[in-house]
Phi, psi and omega in degrees: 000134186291105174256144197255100202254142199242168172185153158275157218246150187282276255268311202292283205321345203250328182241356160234352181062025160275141175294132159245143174247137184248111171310107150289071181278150167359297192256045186035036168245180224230114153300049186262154192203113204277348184215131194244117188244044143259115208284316185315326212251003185288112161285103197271051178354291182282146178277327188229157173231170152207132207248139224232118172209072206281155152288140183229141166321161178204177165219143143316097172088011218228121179272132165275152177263157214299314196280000166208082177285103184329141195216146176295136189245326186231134188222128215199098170260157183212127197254147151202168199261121200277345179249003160264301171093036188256165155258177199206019154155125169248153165253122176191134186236157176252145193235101198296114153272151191252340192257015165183073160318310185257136183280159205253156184291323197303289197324301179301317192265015136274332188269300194113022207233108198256173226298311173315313185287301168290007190270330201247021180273170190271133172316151176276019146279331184293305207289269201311335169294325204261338159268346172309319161299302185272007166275295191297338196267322190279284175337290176317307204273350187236042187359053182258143173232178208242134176328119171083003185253330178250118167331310175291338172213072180304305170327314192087188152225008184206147166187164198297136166237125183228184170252078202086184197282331212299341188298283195263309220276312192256286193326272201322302185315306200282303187338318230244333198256304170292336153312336198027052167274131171295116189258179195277157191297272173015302203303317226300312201224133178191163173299131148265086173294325156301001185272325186292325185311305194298337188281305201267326174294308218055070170181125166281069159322138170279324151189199250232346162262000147301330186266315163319331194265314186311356162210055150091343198279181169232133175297163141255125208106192167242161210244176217031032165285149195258355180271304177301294210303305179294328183303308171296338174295310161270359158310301173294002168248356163291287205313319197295314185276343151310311168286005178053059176262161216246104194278145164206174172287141174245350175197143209217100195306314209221067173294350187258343196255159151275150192226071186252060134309333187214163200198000000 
């Protein structure tokens, strides 16, 4: 008979959150095996995600120079219960920029998102105050707390999911650092899925509807609309934890602080 021991591995846990399973046989040597697509044996922290795919201005072929700097356009959370795999409440607002107001044709004709929509959109601090209210309001009713927020569960049961760093690491921060809008302690830390996806597939998407078809899904929507791009985003992290990867933070802005501010 087999005994199954399970730990997190320090350094990969710290920097991809993956489970390692340690194997035990009779004669007492040691089996491991870092990506397990057994689920029963998956340690699953979060109850929940919300998975984040904001839009940004953009150009074609084009670097922007410091004065025209991407700015969020679109903003779109999508909570889901990772053991149903429903989603069960979304947020998602349009975002007036102000330091290039007019949209580049490239931009509109990849996002879909036209000049009348962001003309009538909201400052992105009123959108950060109205998700804040509806983050505190969506938690509270599902007792879910967030990485770093209770002292008694530092872990959390819900956490931010995105497709790379850029969302919160790059986009949201520098905006927020030139703008000089306070952004929220939250923002700090969240799941990258795609660095667990390459980990747990052993297999490099070429991009993000590539990662979907490489494990059976279909997009649904249209894609880089930022409402869609997030609904599928959390389909991939139900499908990833069906398969029994085990999700954690891969990055953490303020790894020594606590972020019990919000409630």
């Amino acid at each position: 008979m087999h005994i199954i021991h399970k730990s997190w591995g320090q350094e990969l846990s710290r920097q991809l959150g993956l489970l390692e399973t340690i194997y035990v046989d009779e004669a007492g040597n040691q089996h491991s095996s870092r990506r397990q697509k057994m689920h029963k044996l998956a340690i699953q922290p979060f109850d929940y995600v919300i998975a984040v795919d904001f839009k940004a201005t953009c150009w074609e072929n084009i670097a922007p120079p410091k004065w025209r700097e991407s700015e969020i356009i679109e903003f779109p959370a999508i909570l889901v219960n990772l053991k149903t795999g429903k989603i069960e409440s979304e947020f998602h607002e349009y975002i007036m920029p102000i330091e290039s107001p007019k949209l580049s044709a490239f931009c509109t004709e990849l996002t879909g998102i036209t000049q009348k929509t962001v003309d009538t959109g909201m400052p992105l601090q009123t959108a950060l105050m109205m998700f804040q209210e509806w983050l505190r309001k969506e938690l509270r009713a599902r007792n879910l707390h967030l990485p770093k927020m209770s002292k008694d569960n530092k872990m959390g049961n819900c956490a931010f999911v995105t497709w790379s760093d850029w969302d919160f690491g790059v986009c949201l921060a520098k905006e927020c650092q030139r703008k000089r809008l306070k952004k929220p302690q939250f923002f700090n830390q969240w799941i990258d899925l795609r660095a667990l996806f390459r980990e747990w597939y052993n297999y490099k998407p070429i991009n993000f509807n590539d990662a979907l078809q490489h494990v059976g899904l279909e997009f649904e929507g249209r894609e880089h609309s930022g409402i869609d791009d997030a609904k599928n985003l959390a389909a991939l992290a139900c499908k990833m934890v069906n398969d029994g990867a085990s999700l954690a933070i891969t990055k953490d802005l303020t790894p020594f602080q606590l972020n019990m501010n919000f409630g």
